[in-house]
C-alpha positions in Angstrom: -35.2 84.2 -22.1 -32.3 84.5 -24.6 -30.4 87.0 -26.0 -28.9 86.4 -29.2 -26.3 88.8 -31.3 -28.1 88.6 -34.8 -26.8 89.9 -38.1 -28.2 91.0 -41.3 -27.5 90.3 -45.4 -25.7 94.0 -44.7 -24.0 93.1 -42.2 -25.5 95.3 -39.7 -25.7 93.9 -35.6 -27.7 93.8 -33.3 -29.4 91.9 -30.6 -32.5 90.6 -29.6 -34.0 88.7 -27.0 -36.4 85.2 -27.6 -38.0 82.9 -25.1 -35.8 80.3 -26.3 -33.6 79.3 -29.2 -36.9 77.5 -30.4 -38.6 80.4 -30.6 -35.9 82.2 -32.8 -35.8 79.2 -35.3 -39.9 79.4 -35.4 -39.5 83.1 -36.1 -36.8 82.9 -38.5 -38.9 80.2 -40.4 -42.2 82.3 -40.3 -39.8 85.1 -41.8 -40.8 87.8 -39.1 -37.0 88.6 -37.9 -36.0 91.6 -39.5 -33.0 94.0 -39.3 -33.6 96.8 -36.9 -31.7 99.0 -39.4 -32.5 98.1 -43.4 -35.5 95.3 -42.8 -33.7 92.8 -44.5 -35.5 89.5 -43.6 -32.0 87.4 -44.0 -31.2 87.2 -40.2 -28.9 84.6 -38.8 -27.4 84.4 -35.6 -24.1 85.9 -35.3 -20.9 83.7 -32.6 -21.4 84.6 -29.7 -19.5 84.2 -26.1 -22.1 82.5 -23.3 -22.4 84.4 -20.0 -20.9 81.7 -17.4 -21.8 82.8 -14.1 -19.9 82.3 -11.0 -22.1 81.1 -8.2 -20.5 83.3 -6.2 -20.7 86.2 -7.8 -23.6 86.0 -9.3 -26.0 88.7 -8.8 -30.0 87.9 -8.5 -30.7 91.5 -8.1 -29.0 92.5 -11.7 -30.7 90.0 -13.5 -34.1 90.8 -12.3 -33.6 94.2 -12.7 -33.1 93.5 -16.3 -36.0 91.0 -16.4 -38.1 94.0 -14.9 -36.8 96.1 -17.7 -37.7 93.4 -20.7 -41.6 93.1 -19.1 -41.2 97.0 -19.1 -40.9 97.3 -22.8 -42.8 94.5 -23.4 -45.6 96.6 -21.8 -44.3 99.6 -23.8 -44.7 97.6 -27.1 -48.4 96.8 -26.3 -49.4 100.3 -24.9 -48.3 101.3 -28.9 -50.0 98.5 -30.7 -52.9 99.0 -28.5 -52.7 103.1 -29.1 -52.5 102.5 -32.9 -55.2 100.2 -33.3 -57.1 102.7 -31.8 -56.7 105.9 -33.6 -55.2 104.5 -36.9 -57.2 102.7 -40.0 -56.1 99.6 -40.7 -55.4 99.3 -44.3 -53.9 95.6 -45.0 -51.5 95.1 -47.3 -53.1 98.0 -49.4 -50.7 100.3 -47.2 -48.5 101.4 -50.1 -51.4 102.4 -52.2 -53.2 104.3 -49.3 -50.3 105.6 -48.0 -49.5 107.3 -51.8 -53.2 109.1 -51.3 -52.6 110.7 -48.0 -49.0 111.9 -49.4 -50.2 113.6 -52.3 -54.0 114.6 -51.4 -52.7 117.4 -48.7 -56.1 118.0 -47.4 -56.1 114.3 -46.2 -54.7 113.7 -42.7 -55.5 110.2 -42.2 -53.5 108.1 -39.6 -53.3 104.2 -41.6 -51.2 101.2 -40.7 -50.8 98.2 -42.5 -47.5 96.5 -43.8 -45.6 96.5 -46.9 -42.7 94.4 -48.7 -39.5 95.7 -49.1 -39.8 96.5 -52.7 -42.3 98.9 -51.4 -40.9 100.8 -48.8 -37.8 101.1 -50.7 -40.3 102.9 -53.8 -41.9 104.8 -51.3 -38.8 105.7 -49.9 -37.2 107.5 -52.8 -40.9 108.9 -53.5 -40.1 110.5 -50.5 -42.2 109.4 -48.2 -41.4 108.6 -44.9 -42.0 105.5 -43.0 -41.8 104.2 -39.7 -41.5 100.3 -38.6 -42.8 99.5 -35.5 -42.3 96.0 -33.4 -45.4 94.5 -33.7 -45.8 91.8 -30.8 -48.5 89.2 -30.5 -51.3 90.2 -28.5 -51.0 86.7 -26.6 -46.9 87.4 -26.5 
């Protein structure tokens, strides 16, 4: 695993973790890295100090604390895709349109997912519609 410091077009930062620095670079290419803040797909890698350990002083206990943690949310992650799968309607990429119909038909509670482009949520946005982004990990991840 490796963490990376990543920045947006915005310049917002934040990090996030990959198997490799293969992985990122396959993700990046595929365009699903996203800013946790504004969703803007332009994502590099920001400079970043390595961790040199100290042989001596390195602690095996803190590390696999945090690698319990990271299979924890990875766990967490699936436990949501898996929840919404099952009680929300999958709608495609029709999710702005659908989304518009259970807004302004009040008597319609359905619970949808699907995905969007940025135009979109931006529209939807200042429609005033609320939207929420969740990580959406491979089931085979």
């Amino acid at each position: 695993m490796i963490k990376y410091n990543l920045t947006c077009k915005n310049n917002h930062s934040f990090e996030s973790w990959f198997s490799d620095s293969k992985e990122f670079e396959r993700l990046k290419r595929k365009n699903l890295i996203e800013c946790i803040f504004c969703h803007s797909k332009k994502v590099d890698k920001s400079i970043m100090a390595p961790g040199v350990l100290n042989t001596k002083t390195h602690n095996i206990k803190k590390y696999s604390n945090e690698l319990n943690e990271l299979k924890k949310f990875k766990k967490d992650l699936q436990n949501i895709r898996k929840f919404v799968e099952n009680n929300f309607e999958y709608v495609e990429k029709n999710f702005a349109k659908k989304v518009r119909e259970v807004y302004y038909d009040k008597k319609s509670k359905k619970n949808i997912y699907g995905s969007t482009t940025e135009s979109e949520r931006e529209e939807l946005k200042e429609e005033g519609i609320d939207l929420l982004s969740i990580p959406w990990i491979e089931k085979d991840n």
